[in-house]
Backbone bond lengths (Angstrom), bond angles and torsions (degrees), N, CA, C in turn:
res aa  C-N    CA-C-N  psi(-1)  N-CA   C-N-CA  omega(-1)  CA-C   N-CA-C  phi
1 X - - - 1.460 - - 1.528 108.58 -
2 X 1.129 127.68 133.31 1.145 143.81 -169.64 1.697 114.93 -85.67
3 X 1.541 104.97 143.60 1.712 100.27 -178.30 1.663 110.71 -129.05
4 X 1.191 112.84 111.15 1.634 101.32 171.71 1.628 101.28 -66.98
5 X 1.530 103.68 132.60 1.417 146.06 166.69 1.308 123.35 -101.25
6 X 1.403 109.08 148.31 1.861 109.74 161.92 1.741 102.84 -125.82
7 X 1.003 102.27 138.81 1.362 116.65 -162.57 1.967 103.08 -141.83
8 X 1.487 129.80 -172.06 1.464 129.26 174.20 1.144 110.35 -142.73
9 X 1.465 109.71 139.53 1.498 108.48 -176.97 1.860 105.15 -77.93
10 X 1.098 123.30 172.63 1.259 115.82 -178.47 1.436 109.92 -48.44
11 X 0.856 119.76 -72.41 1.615 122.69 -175.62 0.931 116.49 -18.64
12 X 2.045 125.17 -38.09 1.220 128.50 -151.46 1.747 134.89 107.91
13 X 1.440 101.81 -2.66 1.387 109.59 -153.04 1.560 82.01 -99.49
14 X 1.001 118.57 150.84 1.633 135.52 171.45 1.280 106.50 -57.58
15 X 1.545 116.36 151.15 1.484 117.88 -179.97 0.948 109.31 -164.32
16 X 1.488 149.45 158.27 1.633 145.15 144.64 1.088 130.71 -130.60
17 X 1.199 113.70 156.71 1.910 114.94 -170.71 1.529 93.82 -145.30
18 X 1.484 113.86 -175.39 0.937 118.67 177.41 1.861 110.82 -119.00
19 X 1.077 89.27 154.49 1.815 87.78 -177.35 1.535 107.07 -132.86
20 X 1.734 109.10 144.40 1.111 125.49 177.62 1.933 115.40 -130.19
21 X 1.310 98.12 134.78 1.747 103.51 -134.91 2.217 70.39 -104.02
22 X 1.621 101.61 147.33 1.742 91.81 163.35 2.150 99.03 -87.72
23 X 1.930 76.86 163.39 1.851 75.68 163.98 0.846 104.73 -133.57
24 X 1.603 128.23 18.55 1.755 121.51 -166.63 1.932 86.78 -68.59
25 X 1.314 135.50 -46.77 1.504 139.85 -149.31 1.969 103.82 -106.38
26 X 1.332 103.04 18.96 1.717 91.09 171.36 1.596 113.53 62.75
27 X 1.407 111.73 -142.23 1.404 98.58 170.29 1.555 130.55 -93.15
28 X 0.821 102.63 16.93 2.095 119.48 175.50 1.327 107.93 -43.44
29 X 1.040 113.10 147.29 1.578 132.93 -163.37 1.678 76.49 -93.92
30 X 1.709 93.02 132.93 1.973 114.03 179.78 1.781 103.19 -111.30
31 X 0.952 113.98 175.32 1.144 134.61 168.60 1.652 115.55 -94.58
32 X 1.162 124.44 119.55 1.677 108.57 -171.62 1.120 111.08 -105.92
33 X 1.545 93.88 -163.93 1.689 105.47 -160.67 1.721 110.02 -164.84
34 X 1.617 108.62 113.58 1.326 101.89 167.37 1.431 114.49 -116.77
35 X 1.619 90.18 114.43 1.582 118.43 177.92 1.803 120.40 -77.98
36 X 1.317 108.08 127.09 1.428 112.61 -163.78 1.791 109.63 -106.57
37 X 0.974 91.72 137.88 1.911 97.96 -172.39 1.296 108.04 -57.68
38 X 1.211 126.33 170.18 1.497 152.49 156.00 1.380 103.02 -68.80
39 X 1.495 123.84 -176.18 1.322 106.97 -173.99 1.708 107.51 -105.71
40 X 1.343 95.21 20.95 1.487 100.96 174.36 1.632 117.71 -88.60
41 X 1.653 113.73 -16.07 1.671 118.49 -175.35 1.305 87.56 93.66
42 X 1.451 80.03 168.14 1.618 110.54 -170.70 1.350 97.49 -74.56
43 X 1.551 121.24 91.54 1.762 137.58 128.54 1.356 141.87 -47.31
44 X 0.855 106.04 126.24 1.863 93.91 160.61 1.486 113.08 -9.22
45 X 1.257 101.23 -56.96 1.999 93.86 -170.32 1.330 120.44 -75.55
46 X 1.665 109.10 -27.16 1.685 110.07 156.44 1.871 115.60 -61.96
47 X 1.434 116.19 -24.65 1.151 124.27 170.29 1.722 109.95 -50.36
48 X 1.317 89.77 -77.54 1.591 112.90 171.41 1.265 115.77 -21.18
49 X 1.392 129.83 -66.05 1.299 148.92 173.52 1.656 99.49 -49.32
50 X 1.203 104.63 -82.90 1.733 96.41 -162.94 1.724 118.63 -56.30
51 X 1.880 112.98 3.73 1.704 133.05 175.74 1.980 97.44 -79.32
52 X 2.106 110.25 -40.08 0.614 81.77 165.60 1.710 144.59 -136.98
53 X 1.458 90.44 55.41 1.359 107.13 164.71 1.441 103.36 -89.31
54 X 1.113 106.10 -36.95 1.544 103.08 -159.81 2.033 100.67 -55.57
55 X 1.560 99.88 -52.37 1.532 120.84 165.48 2.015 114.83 -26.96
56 X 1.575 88.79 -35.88 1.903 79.09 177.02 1.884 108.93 -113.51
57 X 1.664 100.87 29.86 1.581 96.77 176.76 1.214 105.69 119.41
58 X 1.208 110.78 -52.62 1.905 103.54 -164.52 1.737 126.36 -58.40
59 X 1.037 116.91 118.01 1.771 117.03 152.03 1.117 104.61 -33.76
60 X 1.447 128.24 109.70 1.560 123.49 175.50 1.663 123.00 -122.17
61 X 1.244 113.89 108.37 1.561 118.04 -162.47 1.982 110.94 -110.84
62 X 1.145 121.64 93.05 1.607 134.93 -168.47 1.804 86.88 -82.85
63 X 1.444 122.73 102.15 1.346 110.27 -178.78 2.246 91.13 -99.83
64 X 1.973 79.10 138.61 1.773 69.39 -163.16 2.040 101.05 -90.97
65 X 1.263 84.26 119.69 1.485 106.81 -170.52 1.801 111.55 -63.19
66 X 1.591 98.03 -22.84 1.835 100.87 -176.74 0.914 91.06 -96.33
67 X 1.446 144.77 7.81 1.866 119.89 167.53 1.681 115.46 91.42
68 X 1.455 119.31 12.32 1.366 137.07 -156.91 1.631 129.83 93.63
69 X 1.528 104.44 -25.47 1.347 109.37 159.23 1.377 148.96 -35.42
70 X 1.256 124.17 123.95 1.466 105.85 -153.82 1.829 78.75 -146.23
71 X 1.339 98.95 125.75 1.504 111.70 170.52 2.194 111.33 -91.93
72 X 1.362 90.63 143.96 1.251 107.85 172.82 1.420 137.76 -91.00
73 X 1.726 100.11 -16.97 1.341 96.75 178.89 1.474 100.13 -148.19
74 X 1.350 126.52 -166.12 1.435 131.12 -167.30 1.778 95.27 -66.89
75 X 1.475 94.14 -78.12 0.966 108.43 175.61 1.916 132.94 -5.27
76 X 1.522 86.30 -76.76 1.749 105.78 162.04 1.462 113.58 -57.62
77 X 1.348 125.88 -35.08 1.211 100.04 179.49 1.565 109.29 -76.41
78 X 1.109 122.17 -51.92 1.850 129.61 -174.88 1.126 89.66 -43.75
79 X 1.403 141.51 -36.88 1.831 119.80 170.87 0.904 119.46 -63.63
80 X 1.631 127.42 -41.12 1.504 132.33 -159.68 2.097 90.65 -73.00
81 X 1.465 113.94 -56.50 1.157 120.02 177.90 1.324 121.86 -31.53
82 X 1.539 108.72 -52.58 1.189 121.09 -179.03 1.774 127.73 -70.18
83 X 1.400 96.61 -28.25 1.550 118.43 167.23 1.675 114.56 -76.66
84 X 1.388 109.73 -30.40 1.702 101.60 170.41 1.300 113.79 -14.84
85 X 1.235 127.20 151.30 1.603 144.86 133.40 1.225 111.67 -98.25
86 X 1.414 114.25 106.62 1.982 128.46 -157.17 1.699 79.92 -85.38
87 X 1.177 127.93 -70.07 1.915 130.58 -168.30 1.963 100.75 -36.36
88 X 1.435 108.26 -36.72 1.397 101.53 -170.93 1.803 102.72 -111.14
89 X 0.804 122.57 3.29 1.642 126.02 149.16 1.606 98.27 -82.03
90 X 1.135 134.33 -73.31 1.270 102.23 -173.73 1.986 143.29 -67.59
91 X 1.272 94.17 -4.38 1.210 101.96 140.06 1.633 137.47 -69.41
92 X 1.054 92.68 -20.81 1.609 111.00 -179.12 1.717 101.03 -88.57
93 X 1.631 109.11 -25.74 1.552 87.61 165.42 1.212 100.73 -108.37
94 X 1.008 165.98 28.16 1.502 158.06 115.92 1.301 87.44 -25.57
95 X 1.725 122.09 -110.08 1.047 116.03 -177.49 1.523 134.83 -1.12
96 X 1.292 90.46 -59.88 1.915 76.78 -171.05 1.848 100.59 -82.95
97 X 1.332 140.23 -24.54 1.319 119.42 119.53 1.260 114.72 27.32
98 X 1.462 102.16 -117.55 1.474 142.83 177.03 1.963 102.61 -29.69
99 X 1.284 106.70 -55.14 1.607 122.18 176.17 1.203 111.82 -24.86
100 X 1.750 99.67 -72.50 1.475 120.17 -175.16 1.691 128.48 -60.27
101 X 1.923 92.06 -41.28 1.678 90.27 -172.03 1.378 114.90 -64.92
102 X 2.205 111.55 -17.71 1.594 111.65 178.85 1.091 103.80 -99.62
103 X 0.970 109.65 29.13 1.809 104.78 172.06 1.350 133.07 -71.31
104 X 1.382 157.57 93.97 1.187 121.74 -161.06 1.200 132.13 -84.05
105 X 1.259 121.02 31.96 1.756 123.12 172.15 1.546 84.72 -110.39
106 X 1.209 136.43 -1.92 1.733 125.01 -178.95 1.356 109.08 -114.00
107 X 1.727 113.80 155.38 1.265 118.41 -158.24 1.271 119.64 -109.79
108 X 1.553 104.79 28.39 1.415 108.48 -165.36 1.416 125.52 90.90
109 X 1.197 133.21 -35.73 0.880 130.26 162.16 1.544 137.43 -104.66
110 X 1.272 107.81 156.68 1.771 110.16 -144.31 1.813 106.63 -131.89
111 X 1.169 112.50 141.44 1.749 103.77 -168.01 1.579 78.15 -153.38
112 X 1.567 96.40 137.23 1.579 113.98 172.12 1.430 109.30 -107.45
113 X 1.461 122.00 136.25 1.785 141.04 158.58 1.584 109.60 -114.87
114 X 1.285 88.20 150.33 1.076 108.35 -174.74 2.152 117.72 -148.80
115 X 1.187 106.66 128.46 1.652 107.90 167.69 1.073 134.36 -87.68
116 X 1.666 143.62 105.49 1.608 104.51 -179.84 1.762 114.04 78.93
117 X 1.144 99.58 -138.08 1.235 101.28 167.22 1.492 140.57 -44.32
118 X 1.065 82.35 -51.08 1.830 118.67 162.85 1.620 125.38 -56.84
119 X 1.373 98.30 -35.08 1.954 106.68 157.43 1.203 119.65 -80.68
120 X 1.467 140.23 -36.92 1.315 133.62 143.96 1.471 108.19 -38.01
121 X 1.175 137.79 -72.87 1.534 144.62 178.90 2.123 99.04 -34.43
122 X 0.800 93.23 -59.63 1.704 102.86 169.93 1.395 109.36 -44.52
123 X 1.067 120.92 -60.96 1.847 138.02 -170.10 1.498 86.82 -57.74
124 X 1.517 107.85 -78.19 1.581 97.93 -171.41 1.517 130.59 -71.15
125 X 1.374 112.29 9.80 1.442 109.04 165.30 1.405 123.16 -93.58
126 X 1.692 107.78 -16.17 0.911 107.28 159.99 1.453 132.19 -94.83
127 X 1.208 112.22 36.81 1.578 124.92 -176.50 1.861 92.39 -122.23
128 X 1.482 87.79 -36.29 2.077 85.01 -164.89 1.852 113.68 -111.49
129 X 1.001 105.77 -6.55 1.374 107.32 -176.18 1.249 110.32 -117.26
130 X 1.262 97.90 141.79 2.213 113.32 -172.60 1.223 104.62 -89.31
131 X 1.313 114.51 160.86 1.548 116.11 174.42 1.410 114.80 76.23
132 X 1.305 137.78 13.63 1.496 149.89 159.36 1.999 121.93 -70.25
133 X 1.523 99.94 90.01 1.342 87.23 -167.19 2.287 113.43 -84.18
134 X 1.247 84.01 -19.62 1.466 100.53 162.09 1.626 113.08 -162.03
135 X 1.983 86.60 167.60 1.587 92.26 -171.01 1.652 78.34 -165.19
136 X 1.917 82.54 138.55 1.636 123.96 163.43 1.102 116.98 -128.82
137 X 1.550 120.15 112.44 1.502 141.49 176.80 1.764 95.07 -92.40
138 X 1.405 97.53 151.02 1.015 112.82 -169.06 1.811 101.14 -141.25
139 X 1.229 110.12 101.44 1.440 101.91 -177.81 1.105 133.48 15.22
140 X 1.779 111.16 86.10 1.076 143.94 -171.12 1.590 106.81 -164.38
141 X 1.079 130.78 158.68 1.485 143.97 156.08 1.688 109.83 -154.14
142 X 1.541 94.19 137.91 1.844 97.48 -172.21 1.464 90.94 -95.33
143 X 1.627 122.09 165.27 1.326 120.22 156.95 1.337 100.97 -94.98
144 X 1.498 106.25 150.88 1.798 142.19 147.13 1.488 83.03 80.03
145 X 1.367 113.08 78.20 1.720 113.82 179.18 1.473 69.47 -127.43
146 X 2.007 101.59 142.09 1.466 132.85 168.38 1.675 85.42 -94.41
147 X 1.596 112.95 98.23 1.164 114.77 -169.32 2.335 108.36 -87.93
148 X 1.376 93.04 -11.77 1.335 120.20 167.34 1.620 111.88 -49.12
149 X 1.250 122.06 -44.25 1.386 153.12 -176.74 1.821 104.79 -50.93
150 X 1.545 96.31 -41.22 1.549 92.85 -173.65 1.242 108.00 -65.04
151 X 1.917 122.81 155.42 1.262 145.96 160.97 1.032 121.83 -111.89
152 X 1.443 117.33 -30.39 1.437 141.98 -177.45 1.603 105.47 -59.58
153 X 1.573 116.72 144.94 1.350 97.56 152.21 1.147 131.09 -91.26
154 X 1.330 113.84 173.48 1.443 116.35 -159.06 1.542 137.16 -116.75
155 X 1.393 136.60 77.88 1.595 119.24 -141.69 1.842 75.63 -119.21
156 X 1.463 113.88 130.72 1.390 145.14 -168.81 1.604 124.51 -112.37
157 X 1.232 139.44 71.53 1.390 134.11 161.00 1.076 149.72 -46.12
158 X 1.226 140.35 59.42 1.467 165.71 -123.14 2.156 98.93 -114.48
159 X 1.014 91.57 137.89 1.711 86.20 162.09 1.663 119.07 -127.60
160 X 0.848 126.38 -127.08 2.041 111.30 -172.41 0.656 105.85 -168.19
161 X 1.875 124.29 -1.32 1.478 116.58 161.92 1.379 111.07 -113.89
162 X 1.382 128.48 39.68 1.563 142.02 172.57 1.030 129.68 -117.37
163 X 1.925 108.93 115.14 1.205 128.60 -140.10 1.950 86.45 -104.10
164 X 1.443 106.01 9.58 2.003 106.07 175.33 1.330 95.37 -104.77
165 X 1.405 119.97 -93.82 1.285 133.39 144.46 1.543 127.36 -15.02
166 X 1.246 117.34 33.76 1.657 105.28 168.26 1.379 142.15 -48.28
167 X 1.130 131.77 116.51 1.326 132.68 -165.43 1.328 114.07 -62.90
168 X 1.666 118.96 -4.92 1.510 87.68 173.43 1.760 99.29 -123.48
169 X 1.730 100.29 23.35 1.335 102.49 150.41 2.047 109.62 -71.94
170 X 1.258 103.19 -32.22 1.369 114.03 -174.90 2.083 114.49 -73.76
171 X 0.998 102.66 -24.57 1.700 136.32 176.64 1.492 99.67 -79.49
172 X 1.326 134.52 -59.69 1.314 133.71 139.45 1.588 137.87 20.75
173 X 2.127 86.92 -93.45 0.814 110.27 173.03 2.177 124.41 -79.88
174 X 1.033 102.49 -20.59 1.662 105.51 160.02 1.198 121.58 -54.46
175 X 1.242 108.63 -41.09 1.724 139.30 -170.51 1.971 94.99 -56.10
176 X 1.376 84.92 -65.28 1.702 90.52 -173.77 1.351 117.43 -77.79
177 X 1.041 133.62 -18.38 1.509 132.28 156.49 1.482 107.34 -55.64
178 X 1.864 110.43 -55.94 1.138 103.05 -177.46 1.456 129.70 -39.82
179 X 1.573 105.34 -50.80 1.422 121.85 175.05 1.310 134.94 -48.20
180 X 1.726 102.94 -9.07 1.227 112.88 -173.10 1.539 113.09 -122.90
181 X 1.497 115.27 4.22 1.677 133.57 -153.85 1.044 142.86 67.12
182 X 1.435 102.42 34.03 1.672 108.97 -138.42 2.053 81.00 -131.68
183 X 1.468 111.32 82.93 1.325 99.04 -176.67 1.349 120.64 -71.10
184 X 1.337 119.25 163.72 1.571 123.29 -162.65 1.851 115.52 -132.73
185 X 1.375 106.72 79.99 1.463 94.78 -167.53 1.795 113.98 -66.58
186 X 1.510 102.53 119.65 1.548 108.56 -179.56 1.289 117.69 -102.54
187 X 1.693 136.04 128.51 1.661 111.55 165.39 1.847 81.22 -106.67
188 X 1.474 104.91 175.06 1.243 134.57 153.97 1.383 112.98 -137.09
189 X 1.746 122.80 117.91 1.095 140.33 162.32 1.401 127.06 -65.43
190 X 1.093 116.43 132.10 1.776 120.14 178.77 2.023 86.36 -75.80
191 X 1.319 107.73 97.57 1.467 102.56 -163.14 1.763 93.20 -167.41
192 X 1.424 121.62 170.52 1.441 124.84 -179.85 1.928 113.30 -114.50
193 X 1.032 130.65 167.45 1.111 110.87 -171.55 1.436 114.79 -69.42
194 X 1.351 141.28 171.87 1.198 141.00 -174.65 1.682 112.60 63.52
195 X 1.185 120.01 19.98 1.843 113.34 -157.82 1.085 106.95 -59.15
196 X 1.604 121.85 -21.58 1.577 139.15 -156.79 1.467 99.72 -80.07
197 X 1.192 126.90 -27.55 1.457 129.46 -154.25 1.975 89.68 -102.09
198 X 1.432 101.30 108.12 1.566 135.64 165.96 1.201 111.97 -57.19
199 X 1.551 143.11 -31.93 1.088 140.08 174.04 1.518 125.71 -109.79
200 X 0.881 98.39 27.12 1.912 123.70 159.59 1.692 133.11 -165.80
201 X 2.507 79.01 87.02 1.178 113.27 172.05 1.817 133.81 -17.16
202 X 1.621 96.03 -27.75 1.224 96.33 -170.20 1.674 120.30 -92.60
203 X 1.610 99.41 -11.94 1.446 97.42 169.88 1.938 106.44 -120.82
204 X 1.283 106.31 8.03 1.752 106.65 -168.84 1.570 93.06 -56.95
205 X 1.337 117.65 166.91 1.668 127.64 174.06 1.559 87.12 -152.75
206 X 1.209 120.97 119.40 1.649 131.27 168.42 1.055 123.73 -59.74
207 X 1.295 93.76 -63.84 1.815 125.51 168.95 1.530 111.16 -40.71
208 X 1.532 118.75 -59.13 1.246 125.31 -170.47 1.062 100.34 -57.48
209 X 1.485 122.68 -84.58 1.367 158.75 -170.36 1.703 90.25 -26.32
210 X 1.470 119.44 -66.96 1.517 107.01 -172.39 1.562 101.17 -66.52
211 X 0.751 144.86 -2.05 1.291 119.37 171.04 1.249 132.55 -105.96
212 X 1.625 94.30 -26.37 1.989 103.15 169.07 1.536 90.25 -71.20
213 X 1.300 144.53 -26.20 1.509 129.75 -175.73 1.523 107.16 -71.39
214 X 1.053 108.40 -51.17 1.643 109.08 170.65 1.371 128.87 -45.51
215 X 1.421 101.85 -34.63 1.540 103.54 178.38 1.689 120.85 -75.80
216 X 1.717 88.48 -40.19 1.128 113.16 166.61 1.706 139.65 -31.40
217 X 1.497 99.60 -54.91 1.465 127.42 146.63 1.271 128.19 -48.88
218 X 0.651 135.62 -78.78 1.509 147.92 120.45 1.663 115.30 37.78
219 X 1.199 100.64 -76.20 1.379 137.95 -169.71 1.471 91.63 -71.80
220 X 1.213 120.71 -79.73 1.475 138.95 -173.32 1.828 98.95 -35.31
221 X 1.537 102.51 -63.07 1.619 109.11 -170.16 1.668 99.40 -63.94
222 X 0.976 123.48 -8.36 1.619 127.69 -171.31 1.418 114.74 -85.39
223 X 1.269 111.49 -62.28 1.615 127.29 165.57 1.819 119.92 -86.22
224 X 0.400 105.08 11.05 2.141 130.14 179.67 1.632 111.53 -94.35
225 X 1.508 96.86 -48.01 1.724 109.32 -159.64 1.449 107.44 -47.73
C-alpha cells in the first residue's frame, strides 16, 4: 500500500512521491528502489508498480517529478514530457537517492527503474547522480547522456517494435559501455513500446512483461544484497 510523502530534492527544494514499504520481512532493513514515472506522472499504475515491488522486498520510492500532475491523454502527457526540467528532475532523484540510503527500513543500498519516460530518467541518472548501486531502464533513451559516466550496473528493456525507444538506439548504447568495460546487460522483446504497462490492452505483452520482470528482480536482488 502506498504512502504520499514529502521528502527534498538535493538542492533542498520540497518534493513528494509516494512510497511503498515491503512486509513479506517485518521490520528488516530492505534493499530500495527509486521508481520513475511514465510520462503520464505518478498514476495509479505508477502506484501499482511500486505495491509491486514493494511485494518482492524492495523499499520503493516513485518521487512525483510533475509536481502532482497527472496527464489524461497522449497528447497532455507529450506536453508535460516535453516541458520537463531534466537538470531539476535529476535533482529530484538525487534526493530521493539520498531518501532511501537514510532510510531506516533500507539497507543502504539503492537501484533506480524507470518506464518510458522514466527509463530515459534512469539512463540519465545513471550518468549524473552519485550513490546509484543499480539501474533498469525500461524503454526509454535520454538525449546527450555522457553514457561513459555510468558505474552502476546496467540491465536494459528495449522492445523491437519501438519507433521512440529504438533498439539499436539501445545496441548503441551497450556498444559504448562496452568500449569502456563497463558491461551492459540488454534484452529486446518481440514486444511494442510500453508492453509493461497492464492497463493499455493495446500495447500490454504478458509474456514479455513477465519475464523482463523476472529478470528484473533478479538483477535488482543480485546487486541490492
Amino acid at each position: 500500500m502506498t504512502t504520499r510523502i514529502a521528502l527534498k530534492a538535493k538542492s533542498g527544494a520540497p518534493l513528494e512521491g509516494v512510497l511503498a514499504e515491503p512486509t513479506s520481512n517485518g521490520s528488516a532493513t530492505a534493499p530500495t528502489l527509486v521508481l520513475l514515472q511514465e510520462w503520464w506522472g505518478v498514476n495509479d499504475h505508477i502506484e501499482s508498480l511500486a505495491d509491486r515491488f514493494a511485494a518482492e522486498g524492495f523499499l520503493t520510492l516513485a518521487p512525483d517529478l510533475y509536481r502532482g500532475a497527472i496527464a489524461k491523454t497522449a497528447d497532455e502527457a507529450g506536453k508535460m514530457m516535453a516541458a520537463l526540467d531534466w537538470p531539476r528532475a535529476m535533482d529530484d532523484i538525487a534526493g530521493a537517492v539520498a531518501f532511501l540510503r537514510a532510510h531506516p527500513r533500507g539497507n543502504g543500498k539503492v537501484g533506480v527503474t524507470g518506464f518510458c519516460m522514466g527509463g530515459a530518467l534512469a539512463f540519465a541518472s545513471a550518468c549524473n547522480v552519485d550513490g546509484i548501486d543499480a539501474v533498469v531502464p525500461w524503454y526509454g533513451v535520454p538525449s546527450n547522456a555522457d553514457y561513459t559516466k555510468i558505474t552502476a550496473p546496467v540491465l536494459a528493456h528495449f522492445a523491437k517494435h519501438d519507433s521512440w525507444a529504438k533498439p539499436e538506439y539501445a545496441f548503441a548504447i551497450r556498444d559504448t559501455l562496452a568500449a569502456v568495460g563497463k558491461p551492459m546487460e540488454l534484452h529486446v522483446y518481440d514486444a511494442q513500446h510500453a508492453f509493461a504497462n497492464d492497463t493499455r490492452p493495446e500495447v500490454y505483452d504478458e509474456a514479455a512483461t513477465k519475464l523482463a520482470w523476472e529478470r528484473t528482480v533478479a538483477f535488482l536482488r543480485g546487486k541490492l544484497a
